[in-house]
Backbone as a printed PyTorch tensor [residue, N CA C, xyz], in Angstrom:
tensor([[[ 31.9200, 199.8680,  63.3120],
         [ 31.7210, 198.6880,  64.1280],
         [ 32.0150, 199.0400,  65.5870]],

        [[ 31.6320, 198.8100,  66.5660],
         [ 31.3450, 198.7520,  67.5620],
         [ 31.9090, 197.7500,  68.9440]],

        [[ 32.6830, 198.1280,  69.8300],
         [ 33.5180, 196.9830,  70.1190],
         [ 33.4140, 197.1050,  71.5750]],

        [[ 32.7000, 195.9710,  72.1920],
         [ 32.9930, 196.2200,  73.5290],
         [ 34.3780, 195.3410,  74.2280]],

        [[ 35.1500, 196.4190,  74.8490],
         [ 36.1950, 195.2500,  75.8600],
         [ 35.9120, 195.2600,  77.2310]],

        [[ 36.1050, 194.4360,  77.4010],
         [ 36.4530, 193.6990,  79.2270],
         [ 37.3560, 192.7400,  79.3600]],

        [[ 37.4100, 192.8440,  81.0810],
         [ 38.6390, 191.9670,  81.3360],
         [ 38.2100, 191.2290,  82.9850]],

        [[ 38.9190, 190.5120,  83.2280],
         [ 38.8160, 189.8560,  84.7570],
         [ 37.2410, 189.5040,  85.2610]],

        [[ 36.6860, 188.7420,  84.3990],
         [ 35.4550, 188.2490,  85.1950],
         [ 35.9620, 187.5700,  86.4400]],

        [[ 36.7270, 186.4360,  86.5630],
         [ 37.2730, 185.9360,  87.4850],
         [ 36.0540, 184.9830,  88.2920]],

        [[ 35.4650, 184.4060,  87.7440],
         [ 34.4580, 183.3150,  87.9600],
         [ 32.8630, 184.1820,  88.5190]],

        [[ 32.4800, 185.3120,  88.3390],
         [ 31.7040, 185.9010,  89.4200],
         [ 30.8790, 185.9260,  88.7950]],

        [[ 29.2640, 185.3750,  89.1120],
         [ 28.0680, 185.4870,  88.1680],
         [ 27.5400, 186.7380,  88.2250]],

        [[ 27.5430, 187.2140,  89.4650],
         [ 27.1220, 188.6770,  89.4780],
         [ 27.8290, 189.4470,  88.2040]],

        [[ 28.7600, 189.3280,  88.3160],
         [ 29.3390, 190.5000,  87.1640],
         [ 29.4660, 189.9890,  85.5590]],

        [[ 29.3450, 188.2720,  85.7010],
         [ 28.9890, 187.7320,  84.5910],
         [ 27.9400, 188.6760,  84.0640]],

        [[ 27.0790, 188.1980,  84.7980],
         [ 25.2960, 188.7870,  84.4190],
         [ 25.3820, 190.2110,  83.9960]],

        [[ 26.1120, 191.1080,  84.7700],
         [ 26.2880, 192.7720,  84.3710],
         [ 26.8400, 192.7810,  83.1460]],

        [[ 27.5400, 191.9910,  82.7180],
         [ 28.5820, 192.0720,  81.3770],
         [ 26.9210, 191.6820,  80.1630]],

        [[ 26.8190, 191.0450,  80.5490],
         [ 25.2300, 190.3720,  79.5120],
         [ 24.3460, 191.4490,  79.7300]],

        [[ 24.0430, 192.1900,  80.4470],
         [ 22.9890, 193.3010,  80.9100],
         [ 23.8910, 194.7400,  79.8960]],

        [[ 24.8840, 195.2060,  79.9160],
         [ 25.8030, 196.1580,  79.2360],
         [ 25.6350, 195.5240,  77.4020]],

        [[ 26.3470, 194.3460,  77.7200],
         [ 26.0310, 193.6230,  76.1110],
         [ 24.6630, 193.9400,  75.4270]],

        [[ 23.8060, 193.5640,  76.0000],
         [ 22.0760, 193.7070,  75.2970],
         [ 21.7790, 195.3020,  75.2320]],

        [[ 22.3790, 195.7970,  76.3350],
         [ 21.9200, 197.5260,  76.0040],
         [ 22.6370, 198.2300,  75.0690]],

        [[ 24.3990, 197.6330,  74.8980],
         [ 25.0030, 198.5400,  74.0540],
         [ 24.6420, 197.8590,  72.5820]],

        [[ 24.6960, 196.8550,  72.6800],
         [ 24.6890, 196.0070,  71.2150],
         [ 25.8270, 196.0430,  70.1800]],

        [[ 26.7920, 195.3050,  70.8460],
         [ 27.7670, 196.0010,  70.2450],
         [ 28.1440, 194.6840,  68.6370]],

        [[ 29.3960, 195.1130,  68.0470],
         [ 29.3770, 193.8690,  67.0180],
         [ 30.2670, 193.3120,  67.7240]],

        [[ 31.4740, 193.2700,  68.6390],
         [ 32.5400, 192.4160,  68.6470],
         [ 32.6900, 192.3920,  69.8160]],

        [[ 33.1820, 191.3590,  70.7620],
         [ 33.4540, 191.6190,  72.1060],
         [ 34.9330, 191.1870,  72.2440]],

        [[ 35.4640, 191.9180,  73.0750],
         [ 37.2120, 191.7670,  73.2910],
         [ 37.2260, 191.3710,  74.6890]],

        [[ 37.4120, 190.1590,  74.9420],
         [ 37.6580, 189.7990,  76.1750],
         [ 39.1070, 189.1850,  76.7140]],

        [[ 39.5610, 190.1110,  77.9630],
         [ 40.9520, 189.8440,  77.6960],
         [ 41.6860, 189.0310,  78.7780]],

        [[ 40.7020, 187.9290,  79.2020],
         [ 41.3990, 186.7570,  80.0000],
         [ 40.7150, 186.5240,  82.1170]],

        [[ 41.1850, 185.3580,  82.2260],
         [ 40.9010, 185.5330,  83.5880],
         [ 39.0660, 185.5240,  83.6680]],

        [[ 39.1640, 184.2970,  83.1610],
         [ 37.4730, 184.2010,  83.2960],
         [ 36.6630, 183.5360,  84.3740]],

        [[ 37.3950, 182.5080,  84.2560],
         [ 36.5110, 181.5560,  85.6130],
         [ 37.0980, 181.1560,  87.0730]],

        [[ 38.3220, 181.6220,  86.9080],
         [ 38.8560, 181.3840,  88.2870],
         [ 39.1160, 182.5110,  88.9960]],

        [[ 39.1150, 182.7350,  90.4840],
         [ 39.4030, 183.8790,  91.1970],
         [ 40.8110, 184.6350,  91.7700]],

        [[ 41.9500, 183.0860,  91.0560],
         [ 43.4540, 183.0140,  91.4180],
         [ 43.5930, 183.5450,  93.0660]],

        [[ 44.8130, 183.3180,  92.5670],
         [ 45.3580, 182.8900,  94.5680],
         [ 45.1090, 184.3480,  95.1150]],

        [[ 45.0490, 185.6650,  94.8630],
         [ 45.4860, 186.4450,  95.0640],
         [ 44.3420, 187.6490,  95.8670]],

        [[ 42.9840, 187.2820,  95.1140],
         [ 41.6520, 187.5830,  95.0070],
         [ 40.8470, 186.7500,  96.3830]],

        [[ 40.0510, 187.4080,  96.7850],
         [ 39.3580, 186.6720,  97.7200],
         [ 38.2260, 186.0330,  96.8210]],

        [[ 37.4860, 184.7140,  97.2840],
         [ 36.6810, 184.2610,  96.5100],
         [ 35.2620, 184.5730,  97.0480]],

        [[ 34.7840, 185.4080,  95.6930],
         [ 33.3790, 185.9170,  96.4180],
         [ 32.2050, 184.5240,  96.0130]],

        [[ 31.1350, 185.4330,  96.8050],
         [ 30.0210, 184.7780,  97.1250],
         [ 29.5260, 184.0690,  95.9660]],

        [[ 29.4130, 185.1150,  94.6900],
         [ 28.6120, 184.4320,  93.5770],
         [ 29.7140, 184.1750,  92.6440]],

        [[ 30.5390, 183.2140,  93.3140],
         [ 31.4900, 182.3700,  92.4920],
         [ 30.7900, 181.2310,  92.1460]],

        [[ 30.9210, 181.5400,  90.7290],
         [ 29.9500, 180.6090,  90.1860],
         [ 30.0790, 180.2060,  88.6860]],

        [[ 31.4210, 179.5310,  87.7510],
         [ 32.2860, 179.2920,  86.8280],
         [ 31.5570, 178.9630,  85.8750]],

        [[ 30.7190, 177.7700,  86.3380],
         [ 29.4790, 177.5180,  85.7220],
         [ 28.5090, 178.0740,  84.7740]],

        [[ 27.8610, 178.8500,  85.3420],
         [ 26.9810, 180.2330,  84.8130],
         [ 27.4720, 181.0840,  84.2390]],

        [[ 28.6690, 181.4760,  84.2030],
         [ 29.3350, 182.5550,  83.6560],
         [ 30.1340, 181.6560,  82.3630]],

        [[ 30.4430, 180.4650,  82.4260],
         [ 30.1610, 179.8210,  80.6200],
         [ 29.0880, 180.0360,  80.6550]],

        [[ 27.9820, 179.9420,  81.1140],
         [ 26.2630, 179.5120,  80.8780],
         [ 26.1570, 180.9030,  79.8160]],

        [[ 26.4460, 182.1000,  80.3230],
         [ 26.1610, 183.3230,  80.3030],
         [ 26.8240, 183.7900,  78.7280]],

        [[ 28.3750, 183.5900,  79.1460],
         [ 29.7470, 183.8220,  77.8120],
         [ 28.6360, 183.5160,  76.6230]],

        [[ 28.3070, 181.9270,  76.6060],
         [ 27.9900, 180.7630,  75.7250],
         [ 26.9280, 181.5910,  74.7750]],

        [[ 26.4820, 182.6380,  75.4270],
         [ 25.6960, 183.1730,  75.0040],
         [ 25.9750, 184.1170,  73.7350]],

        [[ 26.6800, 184.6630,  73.4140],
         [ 27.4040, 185.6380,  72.7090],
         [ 28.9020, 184.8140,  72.2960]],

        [[ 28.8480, 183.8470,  72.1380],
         [ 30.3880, 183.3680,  71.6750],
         [ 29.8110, 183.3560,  70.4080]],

        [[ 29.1840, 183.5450,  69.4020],
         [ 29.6110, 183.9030,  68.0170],
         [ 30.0900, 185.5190,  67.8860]],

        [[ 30.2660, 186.6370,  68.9700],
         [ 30.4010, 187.6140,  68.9660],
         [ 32.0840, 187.9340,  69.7020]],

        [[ 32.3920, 186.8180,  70.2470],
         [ 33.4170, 186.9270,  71.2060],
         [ 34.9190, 186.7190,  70.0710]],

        [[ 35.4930, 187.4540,  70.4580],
         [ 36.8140, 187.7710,  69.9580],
         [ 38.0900, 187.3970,  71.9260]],

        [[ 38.8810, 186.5270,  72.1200],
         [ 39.6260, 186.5370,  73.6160],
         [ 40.4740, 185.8070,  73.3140]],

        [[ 41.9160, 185.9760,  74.3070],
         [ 43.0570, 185.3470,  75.2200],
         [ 42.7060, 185.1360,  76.5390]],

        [[ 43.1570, 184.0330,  76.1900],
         [ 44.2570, 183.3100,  77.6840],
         [ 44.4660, 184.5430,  78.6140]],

        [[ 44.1210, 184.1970,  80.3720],
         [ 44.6720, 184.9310,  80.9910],
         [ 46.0320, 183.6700,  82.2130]],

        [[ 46.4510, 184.4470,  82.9660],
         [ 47.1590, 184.1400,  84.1300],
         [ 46.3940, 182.6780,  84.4900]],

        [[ 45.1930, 183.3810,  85.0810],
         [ 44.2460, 182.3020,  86.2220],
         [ 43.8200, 181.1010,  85.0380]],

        [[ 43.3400, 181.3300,  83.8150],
         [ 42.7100, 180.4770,  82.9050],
         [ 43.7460, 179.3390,  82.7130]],

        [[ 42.8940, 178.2870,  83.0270],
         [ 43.6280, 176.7780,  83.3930],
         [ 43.2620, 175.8950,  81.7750]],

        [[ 44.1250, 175.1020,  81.8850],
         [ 43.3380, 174.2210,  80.4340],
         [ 41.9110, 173.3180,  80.4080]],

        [[ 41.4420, 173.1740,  81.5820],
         [ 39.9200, 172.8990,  81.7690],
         [ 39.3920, 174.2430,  81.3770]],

        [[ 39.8180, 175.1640,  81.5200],
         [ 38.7690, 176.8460,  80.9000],
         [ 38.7260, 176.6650,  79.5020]],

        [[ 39.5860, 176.2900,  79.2140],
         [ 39.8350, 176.3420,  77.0100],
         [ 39.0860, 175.3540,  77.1670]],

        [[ 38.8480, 173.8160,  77.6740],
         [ 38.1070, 173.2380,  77.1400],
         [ 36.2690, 173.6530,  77.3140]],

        [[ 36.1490, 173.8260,  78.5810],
         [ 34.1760, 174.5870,  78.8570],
         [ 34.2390, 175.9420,  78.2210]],

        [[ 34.6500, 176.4120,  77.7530],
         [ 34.5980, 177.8800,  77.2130],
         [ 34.5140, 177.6140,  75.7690]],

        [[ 33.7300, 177.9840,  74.9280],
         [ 32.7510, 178.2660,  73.9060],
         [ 33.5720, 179.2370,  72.7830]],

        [[ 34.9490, 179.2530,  73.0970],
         [ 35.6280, 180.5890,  72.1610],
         [ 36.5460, 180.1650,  72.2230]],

        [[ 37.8080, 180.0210,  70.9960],
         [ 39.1630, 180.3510,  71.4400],
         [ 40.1190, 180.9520,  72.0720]],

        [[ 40.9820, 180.2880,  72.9970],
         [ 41.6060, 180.9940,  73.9220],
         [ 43.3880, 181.1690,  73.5550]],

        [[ 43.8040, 181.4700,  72.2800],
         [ 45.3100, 181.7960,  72.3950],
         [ 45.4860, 182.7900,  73.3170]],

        [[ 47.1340, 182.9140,  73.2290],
         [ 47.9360, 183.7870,  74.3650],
         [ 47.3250, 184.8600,  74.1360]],

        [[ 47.5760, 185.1260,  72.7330],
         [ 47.4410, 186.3440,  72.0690],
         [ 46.5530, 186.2100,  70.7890]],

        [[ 45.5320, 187.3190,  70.2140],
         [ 44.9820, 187.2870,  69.5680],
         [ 44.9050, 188.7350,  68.2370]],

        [[ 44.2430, 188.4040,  67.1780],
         [ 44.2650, 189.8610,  66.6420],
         [ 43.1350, 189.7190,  65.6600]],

        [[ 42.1930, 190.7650,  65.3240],
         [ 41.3880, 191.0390,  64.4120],
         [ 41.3300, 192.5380,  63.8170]],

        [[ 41.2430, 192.9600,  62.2350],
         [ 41.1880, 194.4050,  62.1440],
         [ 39.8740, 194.6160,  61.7690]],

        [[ 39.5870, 195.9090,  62.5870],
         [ 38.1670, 196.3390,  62.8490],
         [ 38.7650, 197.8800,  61.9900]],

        [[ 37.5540, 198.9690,  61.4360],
         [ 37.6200, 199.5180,  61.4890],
         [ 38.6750, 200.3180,  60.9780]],

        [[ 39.3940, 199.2830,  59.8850],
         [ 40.9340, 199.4320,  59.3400],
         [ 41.7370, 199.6070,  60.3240]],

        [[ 41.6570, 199.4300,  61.6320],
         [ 42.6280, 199.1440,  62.2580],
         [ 43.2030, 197.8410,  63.0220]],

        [[ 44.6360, 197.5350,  63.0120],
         [ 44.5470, 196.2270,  63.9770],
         [ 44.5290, 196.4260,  65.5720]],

        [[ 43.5560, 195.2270,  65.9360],
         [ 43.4560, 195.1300,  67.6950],
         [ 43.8490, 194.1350,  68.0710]],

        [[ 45.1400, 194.4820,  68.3190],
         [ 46.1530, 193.2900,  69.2400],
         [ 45.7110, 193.0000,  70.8660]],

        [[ 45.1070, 191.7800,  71.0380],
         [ 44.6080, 191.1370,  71.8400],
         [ 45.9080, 190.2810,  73.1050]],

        [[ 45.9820, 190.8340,  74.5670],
         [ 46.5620, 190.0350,  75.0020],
         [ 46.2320, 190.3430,  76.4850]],

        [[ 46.5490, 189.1190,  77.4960],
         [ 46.3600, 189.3780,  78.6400],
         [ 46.9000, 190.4440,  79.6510]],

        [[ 48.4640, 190.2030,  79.1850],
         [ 49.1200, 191.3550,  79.9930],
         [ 50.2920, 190.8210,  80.9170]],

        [[ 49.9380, 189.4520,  81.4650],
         [ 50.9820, 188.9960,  82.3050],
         [ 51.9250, 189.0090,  82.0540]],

        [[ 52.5140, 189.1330,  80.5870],
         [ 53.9800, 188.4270,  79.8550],
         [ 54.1230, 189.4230,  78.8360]],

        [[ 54.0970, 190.5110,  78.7440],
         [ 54.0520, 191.8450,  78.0550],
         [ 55.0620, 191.6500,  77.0920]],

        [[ 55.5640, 191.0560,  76.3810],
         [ 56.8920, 191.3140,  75.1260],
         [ 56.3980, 192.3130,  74.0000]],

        [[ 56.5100, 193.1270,  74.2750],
         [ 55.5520, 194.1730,  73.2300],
         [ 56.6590, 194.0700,  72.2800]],

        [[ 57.8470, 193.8840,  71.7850],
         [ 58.8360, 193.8000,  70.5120],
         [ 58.2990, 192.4640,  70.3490]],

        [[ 57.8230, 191.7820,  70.5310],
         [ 57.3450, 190.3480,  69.3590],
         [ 55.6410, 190.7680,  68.7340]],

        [[ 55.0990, 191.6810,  69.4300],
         [ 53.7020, 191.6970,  68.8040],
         [ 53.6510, 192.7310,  67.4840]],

        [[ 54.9760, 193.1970,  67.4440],
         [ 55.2990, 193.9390,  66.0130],
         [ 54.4710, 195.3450,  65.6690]],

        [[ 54.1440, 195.9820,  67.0020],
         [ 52.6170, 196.8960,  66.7850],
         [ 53.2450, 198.3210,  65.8000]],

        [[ 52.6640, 198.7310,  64.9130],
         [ 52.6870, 199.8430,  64.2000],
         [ 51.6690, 200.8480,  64.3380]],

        [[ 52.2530, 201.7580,  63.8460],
         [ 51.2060, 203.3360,  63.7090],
         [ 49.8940, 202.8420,  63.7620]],

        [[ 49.0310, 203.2110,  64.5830],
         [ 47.3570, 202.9830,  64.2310],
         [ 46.8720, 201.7230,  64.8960]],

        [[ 47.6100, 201.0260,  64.9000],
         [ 47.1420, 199.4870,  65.8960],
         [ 46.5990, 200.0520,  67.1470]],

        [[ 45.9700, 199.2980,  67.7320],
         [ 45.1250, 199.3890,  69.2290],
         [ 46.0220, 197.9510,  70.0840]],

        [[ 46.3180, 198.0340,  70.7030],
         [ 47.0270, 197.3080,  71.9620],
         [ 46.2770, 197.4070,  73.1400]],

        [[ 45.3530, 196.0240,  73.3630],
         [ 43.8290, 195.5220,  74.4090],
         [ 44.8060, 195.2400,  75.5060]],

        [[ 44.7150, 194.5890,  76.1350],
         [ 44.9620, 194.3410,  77.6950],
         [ 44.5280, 194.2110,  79.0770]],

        [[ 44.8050, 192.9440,  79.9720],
         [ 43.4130, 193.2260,  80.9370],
         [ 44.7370, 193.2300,  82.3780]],

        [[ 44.5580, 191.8700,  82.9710],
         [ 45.5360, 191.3710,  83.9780],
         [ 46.2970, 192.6990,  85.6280]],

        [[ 45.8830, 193.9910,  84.8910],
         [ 46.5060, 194.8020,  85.8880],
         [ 45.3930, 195.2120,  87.0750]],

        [[ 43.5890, 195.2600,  86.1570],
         [ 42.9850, 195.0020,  87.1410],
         [ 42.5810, 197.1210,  87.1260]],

        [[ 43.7000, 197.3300,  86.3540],
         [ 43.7030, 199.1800,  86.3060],
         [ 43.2430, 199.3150,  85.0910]],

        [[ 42.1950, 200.6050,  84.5870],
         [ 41.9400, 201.2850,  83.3790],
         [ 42.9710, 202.1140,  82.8270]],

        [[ 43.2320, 202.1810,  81.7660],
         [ 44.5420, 202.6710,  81.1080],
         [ 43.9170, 203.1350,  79.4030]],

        [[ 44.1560, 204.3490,  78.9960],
         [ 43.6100, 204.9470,  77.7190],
         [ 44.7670, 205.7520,  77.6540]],

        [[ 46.1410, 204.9800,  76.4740],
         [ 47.1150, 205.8160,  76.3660],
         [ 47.5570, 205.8110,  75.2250]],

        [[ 48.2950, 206.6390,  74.3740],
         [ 48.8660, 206.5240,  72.9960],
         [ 50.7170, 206.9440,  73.0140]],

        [[ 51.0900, 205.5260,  72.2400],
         [ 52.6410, 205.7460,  72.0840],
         [ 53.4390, 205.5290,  71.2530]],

        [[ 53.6250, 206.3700,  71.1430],
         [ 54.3380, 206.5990,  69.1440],
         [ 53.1710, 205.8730,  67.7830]],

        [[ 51.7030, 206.2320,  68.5660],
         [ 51.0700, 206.2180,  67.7140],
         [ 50.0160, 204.6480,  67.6390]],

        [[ 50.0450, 204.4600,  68.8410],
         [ 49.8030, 203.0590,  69.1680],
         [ 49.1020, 203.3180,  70.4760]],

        [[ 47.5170, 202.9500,  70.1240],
         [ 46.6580, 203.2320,  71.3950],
         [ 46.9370, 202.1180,  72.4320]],

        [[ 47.3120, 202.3900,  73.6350],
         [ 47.0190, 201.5360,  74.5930],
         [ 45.7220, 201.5000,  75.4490]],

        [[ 45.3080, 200.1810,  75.4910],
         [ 43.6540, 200.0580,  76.5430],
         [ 43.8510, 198.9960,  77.3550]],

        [[ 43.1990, 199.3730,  78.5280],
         [ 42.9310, 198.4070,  79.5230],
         [ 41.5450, 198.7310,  80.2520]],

        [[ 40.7630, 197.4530,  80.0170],
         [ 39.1540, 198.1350,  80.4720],
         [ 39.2940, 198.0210,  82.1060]],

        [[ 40.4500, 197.2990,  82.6790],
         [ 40.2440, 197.7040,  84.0780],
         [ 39.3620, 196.1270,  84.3060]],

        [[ 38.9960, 195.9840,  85.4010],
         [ 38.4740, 194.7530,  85.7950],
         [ 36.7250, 195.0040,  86.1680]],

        [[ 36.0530, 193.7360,  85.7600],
         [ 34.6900, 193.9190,  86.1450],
         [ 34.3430, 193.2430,  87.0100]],

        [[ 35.2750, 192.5900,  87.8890],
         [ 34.8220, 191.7630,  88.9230],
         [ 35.7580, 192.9160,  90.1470]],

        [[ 37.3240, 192.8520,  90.2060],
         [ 38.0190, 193.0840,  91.5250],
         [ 38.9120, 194.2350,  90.5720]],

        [[ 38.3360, 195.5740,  90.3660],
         [ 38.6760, 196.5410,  90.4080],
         [ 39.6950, 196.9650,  90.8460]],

        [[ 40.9890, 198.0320,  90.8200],
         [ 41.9860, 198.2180,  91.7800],
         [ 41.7700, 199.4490,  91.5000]],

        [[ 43.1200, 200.2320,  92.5700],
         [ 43.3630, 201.8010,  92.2930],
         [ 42.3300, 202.5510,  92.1780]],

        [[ 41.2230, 202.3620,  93.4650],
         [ 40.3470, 203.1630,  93.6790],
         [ 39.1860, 203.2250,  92.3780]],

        [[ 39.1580, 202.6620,  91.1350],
         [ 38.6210, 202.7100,  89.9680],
         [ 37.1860, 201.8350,  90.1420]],

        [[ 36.1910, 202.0650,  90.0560],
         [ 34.6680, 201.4870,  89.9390],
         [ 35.0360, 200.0800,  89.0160]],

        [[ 34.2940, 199.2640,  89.0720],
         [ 33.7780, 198.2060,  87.6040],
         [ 33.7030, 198.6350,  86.3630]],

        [[ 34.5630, 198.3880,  85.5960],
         [ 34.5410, 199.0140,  84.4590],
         [ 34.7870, 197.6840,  83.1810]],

        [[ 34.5720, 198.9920,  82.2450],
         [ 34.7900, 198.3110,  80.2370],
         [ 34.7010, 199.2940,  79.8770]],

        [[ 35.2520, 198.7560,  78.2520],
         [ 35.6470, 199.7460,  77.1590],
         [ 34.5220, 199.8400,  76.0600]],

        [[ 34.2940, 200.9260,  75.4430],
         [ 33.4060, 200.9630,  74.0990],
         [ 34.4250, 201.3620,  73.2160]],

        [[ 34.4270, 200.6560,  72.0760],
         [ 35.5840, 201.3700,  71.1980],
         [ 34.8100, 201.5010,  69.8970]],

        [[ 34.7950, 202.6080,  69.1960],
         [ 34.2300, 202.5690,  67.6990],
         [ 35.1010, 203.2060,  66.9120]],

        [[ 34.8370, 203.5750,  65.6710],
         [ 35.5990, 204.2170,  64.3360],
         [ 36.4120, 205.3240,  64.6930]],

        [[ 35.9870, 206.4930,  65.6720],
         [ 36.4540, 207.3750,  66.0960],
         [ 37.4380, 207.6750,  67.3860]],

        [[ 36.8990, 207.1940,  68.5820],
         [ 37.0910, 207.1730,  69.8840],
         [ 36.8160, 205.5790,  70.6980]],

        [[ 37.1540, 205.6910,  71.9210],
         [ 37.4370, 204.9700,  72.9910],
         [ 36.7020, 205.1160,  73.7600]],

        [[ 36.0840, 205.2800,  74.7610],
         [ 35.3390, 205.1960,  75.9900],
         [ 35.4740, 203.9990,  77.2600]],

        [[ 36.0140, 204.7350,  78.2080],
         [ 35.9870, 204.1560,  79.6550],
         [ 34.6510, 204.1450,  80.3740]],

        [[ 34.1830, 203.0880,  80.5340],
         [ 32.6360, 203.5010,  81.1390],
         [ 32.3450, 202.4080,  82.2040]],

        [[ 31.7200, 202.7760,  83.3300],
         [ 31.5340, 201.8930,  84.8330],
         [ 30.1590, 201.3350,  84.5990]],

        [[ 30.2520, 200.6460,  85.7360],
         [ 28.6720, 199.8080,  85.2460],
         [ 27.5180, 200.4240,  85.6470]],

        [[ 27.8580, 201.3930,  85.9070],
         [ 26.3560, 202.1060,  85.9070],
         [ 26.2160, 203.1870,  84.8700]],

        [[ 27.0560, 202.9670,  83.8840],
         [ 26.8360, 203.5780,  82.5120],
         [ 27.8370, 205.1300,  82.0500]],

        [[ 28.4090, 205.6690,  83.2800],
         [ 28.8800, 206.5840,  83.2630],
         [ 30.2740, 206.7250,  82.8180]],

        [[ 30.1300, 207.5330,  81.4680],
         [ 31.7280, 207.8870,  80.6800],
         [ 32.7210, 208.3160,  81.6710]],

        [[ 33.6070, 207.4020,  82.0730],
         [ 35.0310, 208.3070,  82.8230],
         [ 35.9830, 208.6550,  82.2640]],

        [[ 35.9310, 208.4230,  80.9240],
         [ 37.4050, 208.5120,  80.1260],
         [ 36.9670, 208.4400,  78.7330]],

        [[ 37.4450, 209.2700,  77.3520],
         [ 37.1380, 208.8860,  76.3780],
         [ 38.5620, 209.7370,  75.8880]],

        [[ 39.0040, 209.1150,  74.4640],
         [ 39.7590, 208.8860,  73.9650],
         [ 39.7640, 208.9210,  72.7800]],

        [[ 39.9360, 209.9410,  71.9020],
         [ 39.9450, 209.8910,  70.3440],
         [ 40.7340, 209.1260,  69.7380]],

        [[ 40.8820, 208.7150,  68.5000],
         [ 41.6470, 207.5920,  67.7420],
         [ 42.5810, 208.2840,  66.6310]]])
């Protein structure tokens, strides 16, 4: 199975639309989306194709495919126009493994109970991150709207084997065996 993650749309149709353009080419089965969808929070400048609207228009599209948490910026008007469930935290096992779903803001990693082989998602830092610790993959697809740490627009491909860091113009920066 086949898993795409992302994180930080942050209301932007432009990158809405890129996420739907990546979706139709990779075809993936599950999408991991890990918060911070429609708003641009205080922190972010608010770009041009802020546009909250369209980017449900867009989501709405693939929410029988969508697997997501709650981010920071996501207000309780987002849980209600948004087409998917939004807990803090989420989990599904793919691939015999579990993928612990969370934003990142409020990190208690001793309550999410993670063991050998689990995958630990994550968005909120805005940084790409492909790490393993005591046996416990860590991911962060990095942001597809406001990027940091010099890092392009990015998401994750995750399948049976490996991981993949990949920018929106398609190019592997990082891959990661399982």
């Amino acid at each position: 199975m086949k898993v795409l993650i992302a994180s930080d749309i942050h209301g932007s149709m432009f990158y809405a639309e890129e996420l739907k353009r990546v979706i139709e080419q990779e075809k993936p089965d599950l999408i991991a989306l890990l918060g911070d969808f429609l708003y641009s929070g205080p922190r972010n400048p608010v770009k041009e194709d802020y546009n909250p609207k369209a980017v449900v228009d867009i989501l709405t599209i693939f929410h029988d495919k969508i697997i997501a948490v709650r981010g920071n910026c996501d207000a309780d008007i987002d849980v209600d126009v948004l087409p998917f469930a939004l807990p803090r935290q989420n989990e599904i096992v793919v691939n015999n493994r579990r993928l612990v779903l969370i934003h990142g803001d409020d990190m208690k990693l001793e309550a999410l109970k993670l063991k050998k082989g689990d995958v630990l998602m994550y968005g909120h830092t805005h940084l790409p991150q492909l790490a393993s610790v005591d046996g416990v993959t860590i991911l962060n697809p990095g942001s597809l709207s406001f990027p940091k740490g010099g890092y392009p627009h990015t998401y994750m491909l995750l399948d049976e084997n490996e991981v993949r860091l990949v920018d929106l113009a398609g190019r592997t920066l990082e891959v990661k065996s399982l």
